[in-house]
C-alpha positions as CSV (number, residue, x, y, z in Angstrom):
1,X,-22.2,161.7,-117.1
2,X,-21.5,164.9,-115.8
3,X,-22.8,167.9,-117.1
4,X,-20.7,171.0,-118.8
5,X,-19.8,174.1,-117.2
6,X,-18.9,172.8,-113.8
7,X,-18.6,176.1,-111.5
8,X,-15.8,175.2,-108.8
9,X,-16.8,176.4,-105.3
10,X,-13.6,176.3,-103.8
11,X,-10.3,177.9,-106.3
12,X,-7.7,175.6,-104.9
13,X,-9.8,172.3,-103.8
14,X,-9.7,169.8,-106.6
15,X,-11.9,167.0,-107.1
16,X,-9.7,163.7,-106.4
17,X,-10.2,160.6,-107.8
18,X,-10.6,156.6,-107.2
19,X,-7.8,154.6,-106.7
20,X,-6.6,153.2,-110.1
21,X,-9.4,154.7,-112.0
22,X,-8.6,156.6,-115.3
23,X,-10.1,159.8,-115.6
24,X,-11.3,161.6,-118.8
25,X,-12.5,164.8,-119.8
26,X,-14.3,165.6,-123.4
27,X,-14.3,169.0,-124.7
28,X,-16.3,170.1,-127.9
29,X,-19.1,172.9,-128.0
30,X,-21.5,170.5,-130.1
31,X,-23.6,167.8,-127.5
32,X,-23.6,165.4,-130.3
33,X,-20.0,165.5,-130.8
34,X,-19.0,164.8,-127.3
35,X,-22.0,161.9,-126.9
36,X,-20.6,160.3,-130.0
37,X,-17.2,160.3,-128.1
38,X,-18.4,159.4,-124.9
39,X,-20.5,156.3,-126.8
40,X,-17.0,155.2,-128.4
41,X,-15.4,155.5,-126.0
42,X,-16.8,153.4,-123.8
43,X,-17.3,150.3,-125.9
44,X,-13.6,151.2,-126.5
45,X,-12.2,151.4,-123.2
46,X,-14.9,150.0,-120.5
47,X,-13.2,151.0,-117.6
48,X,-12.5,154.7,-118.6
49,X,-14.1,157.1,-116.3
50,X,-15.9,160.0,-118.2
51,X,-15.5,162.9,-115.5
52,X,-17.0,166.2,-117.1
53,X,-17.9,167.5,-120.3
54,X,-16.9,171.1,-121.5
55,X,-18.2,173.3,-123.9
56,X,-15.1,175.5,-124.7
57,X,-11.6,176.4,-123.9
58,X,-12.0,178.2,-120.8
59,X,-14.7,175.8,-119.1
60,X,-12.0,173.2,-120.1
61,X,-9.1,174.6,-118.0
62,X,-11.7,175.6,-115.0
63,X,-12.8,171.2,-115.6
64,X,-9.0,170.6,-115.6
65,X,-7.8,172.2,-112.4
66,X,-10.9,170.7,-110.6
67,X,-11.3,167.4,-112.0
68,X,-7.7,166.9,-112.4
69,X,-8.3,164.1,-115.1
70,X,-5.8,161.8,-116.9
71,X,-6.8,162.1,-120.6
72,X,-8.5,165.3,-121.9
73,X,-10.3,165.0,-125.4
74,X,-10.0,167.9,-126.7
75,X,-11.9,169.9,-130.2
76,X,-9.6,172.8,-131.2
77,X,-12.6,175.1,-132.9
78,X,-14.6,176.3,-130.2
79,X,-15.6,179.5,-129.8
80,X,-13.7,181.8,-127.3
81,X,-10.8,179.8,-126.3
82,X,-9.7,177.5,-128.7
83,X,-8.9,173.9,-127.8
84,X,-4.7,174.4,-128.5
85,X,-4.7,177.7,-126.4
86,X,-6.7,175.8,-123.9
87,X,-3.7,172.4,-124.5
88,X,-1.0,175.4,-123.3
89,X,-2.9,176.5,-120.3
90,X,-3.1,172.7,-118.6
91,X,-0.7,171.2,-116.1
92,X,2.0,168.7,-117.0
93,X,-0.6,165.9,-115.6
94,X,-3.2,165.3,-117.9
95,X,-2.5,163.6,-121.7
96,X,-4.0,165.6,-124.2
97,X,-5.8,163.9,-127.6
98,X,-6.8,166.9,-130.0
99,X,-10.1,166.2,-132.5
100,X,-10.3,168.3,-135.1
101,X,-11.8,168.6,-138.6
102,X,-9.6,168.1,-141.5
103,X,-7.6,170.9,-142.2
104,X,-4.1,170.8,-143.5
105,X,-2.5,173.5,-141.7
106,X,-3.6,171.9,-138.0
107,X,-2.7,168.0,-139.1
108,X,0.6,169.3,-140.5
109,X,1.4,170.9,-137.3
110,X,0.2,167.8,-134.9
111,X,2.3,165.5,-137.4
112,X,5.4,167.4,-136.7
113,X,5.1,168.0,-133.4
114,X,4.3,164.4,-132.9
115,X,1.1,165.0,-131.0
116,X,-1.7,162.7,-131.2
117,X,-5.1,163.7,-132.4
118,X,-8.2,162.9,-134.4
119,X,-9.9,164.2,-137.7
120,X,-13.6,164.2,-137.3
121,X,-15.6,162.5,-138.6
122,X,-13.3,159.3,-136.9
123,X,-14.6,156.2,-137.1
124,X,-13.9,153.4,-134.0
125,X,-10.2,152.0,-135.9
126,X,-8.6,155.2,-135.7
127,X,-10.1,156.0,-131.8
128,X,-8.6,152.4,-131.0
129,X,-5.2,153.5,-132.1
130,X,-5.6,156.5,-129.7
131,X,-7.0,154.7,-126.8
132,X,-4.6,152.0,-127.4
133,X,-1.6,154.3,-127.0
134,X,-3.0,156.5,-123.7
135,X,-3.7,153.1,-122.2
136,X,0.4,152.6,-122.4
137,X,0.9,156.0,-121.4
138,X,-1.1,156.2,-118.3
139,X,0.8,152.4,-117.2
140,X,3.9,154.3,-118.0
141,X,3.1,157.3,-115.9
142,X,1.9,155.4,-112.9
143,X,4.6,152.8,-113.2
144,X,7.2,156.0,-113.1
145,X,5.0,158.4,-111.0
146,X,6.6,161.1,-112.4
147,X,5.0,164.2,-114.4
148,X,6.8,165.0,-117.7
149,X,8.6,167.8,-118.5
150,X,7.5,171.0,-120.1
151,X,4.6,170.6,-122.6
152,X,4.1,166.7,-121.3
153,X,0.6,167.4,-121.0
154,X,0.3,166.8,-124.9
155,X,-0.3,163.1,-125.6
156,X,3.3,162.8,-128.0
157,X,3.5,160.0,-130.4
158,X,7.3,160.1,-130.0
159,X,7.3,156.5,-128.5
160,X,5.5,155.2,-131.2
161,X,7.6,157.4,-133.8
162,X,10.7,155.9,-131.9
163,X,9.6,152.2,-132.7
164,X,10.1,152.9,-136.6
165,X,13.7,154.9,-136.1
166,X,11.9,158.3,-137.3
167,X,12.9,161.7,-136.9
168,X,10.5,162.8,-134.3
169,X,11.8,160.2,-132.4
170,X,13.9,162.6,-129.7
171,X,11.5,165.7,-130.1
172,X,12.6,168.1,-127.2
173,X,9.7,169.4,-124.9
174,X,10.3,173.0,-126.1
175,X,9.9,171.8,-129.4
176,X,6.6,170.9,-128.7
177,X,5.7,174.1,-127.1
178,X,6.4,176.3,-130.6
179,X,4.6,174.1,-132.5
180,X,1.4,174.1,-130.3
181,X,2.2,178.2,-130.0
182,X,2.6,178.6,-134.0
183,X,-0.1,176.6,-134.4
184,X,-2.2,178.7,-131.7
185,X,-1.2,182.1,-133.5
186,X,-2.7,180.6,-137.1
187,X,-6.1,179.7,-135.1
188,X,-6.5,183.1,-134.1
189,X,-5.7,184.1,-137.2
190,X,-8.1,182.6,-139.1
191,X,-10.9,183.2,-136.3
192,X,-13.6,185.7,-137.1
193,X,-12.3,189.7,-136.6
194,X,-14.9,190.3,-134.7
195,X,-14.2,187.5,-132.0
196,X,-11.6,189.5,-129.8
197,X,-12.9,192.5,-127.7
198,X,-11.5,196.0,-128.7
199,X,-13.6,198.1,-125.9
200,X,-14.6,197.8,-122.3
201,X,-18.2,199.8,-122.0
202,X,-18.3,201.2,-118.3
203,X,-20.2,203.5,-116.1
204,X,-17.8,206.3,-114.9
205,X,-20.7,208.5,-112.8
206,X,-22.9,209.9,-115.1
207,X,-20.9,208.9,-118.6
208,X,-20.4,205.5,-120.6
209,X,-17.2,205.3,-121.0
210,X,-15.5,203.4,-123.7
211,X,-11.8,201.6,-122.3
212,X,-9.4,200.2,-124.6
213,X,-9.1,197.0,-123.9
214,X,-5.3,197.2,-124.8
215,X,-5.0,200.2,-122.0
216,X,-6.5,197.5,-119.1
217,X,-4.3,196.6,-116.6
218,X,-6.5,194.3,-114.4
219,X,-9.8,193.0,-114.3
220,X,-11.1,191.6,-110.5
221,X,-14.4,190.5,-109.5
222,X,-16.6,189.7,-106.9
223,X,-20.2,188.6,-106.3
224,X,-21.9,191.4,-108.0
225,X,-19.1,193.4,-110.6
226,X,-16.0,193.6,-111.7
227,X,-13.3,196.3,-111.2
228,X,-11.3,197.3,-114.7
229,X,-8.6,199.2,-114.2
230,X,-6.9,200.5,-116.4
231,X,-4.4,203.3,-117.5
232,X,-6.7,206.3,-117.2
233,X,-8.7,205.5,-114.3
234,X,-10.8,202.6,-112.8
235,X,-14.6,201.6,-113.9
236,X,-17.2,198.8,-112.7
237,X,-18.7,196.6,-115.2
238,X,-21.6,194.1,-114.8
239,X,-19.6,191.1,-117.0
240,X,-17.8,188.1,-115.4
241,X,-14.4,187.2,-115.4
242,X,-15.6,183.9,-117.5
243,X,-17.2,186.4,-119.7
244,X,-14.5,188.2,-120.5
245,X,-11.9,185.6,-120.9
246,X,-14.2,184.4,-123.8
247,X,-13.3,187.7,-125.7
248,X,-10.1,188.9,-124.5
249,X,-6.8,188.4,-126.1
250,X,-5.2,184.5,-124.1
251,X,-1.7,185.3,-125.1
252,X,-1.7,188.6,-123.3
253,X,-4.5,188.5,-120.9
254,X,-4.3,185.7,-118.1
255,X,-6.4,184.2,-115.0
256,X,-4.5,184.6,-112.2
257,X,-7.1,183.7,-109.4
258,X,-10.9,182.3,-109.6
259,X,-11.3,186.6,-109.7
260,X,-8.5,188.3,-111.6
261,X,-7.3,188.5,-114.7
262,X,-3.9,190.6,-115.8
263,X,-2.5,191.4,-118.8
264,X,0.8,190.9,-119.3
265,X,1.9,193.8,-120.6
266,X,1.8,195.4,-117.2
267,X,3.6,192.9,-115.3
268,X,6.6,194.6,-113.9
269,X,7.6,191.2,-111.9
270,X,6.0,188.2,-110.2
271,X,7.7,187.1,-106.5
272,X,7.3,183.3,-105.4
273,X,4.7,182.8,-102.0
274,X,3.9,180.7,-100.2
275,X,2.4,176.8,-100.7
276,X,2.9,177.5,-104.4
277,X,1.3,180.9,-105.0
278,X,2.7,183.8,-105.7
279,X,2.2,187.5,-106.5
280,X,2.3,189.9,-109.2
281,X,3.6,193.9,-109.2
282,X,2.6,196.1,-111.7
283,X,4.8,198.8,-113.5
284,X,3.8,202.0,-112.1
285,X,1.2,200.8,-109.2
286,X,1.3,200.5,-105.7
287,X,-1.2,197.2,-105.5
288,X,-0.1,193.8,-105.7
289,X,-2.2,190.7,-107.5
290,X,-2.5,187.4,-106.0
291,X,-2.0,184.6,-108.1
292,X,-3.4,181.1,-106.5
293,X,-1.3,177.9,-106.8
294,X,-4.0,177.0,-109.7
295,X,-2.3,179.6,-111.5
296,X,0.9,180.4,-110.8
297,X,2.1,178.1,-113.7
298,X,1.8,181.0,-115.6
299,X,4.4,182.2,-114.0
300,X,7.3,179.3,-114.2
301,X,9.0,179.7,-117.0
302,X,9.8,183.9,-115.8
């Protein structure tokens, strides 16, 4: 079984898999969790391929665009990037299960957004259900060869929903999106104040300054620091860009490439490029980000 916290070597080179094989990733940040899962699993489903394991949000979309799996598992408490912000951030390709511990407010939400998930602790009846249902919608996929539409990543229940004649039955994609987005705002909500960062600590010559995070307009990296730059000036910092998507704000700060991050608030407008890529200008500056065809769904819906 592979191990968390893949690093990718190569930004756009994704791991391909066997012919016919289904692929699956499991996200949770406790071992014990996803080797309970993974033991379930396979007396469940014997020919399900367990890929990569992830520890959080962020190494979950990084496993994603590598791996390219069919099914994702995925715990919405983690910390950092929490498993429904991580659910938005995945292609149309991969069917989504969420596993979560019982809490009103998140089951209420799956329920009516038809998506499919799992209270912990589950026991092997209700994972059956689950596996039974991805099983139909991976012979469905490959049968049709076609990705579905807007938030088709999510594993939807609709199908099933349709069976009984029930409301849910003709959920639109979009519908979908707003509830995993409501559903993402009452997460971060309920997270810990002190999750989020507030400041960027940087070396400006001789001082330690102290950057508002809302005043940063980019973040790039390469082997040794990253560049912040931000309203009043530019700064190097010693901390990775997968250390400070962990504490940065996902609804406003992105990944554009394996070394850039924006925020969104600075985005004057994004032009199409070549082989899927494209490029971002800022308001008020001269440079231009790339964003690599890993990330340019950002981008899609502007």
């Amino acid at each position: 079984m592979s191990k968390p916290g893949i690093e990718r070597e190569d930004d756009d080179a994704p791991v391909r898999s066997a012919a016919g094989a289904v692929r699956a990733l499991i996200v949770d940040d406790e071992p014990l969790l996803r080797t309970h899962l993974a033991h379930h699993l396979a007396q469940l489903w014997p020919e399900l391929e367990i890929t990569g394991e992830a520890r959080n949000g962020r190494e979950a979309v990084d496993l994603v665009e590598q791996l390219r799996p069919d099914v994702v598992f995925l715990d919405v408490h983690m910390p950092g990037m929490n498993g429904v912000e991580a659910a938005r951030l995945m292609g149309p390709d991969v069917m989504i299960v969420f596993v979560t511990a019982y809490e009103q407010y998140a089951v209420a939400a799956f329920e009516q957004g038809a998506i499919d998930y799992l209270v912990k602790p589950f026991d092997a009846e209700r994972l059956g259900e689950s596996v039974a249902r991805l099983r139909r919608r991976v012979a469905e996929r490959r049968r049709t060869n076609a990705a579905e539409a807007g938030l088709g990543q999510v594993t939807s229940l609709a199908g099933d929903v349709a069976e009984g004649g029930g409301p849910l039955a003709k959920l639109p994609p979009d519908d979908l999106d707003a509830v995993l987005s409501a559903l993402a705002g009452e997460l971060r909500r309920r997270a810990p104040a002190g999750d989020r960062l507030q400041w960027i600590r940087a070396s400006v010559g001789q001082m330690i300054k102290l950057i508002p995070v809302d005043e940063v307009l980019y973040f790039r990296s390469d082997e040794k620091y990253t560049l912040v730059v931000w309203v009043g000036g530019e700064a190097l910092i010693r901390k990775s860009i997968r250390e400070l998507l962990d504490g940065l704000e996902p609804e406003t700060f992105i990944q554009i490439h394996r070394s850039t991050i924006v925020n969104l608030r600075f985005v004057a407008q994004v032009l199409k490029g070549p082989n899927e890529t494209a490029e971002v200008h800022l308001k008020g500056r001269p440079e231009t980000l790339s964003v690599s065809r890993n990330h340019v769904h950002w981008f899609r819906q502007y």
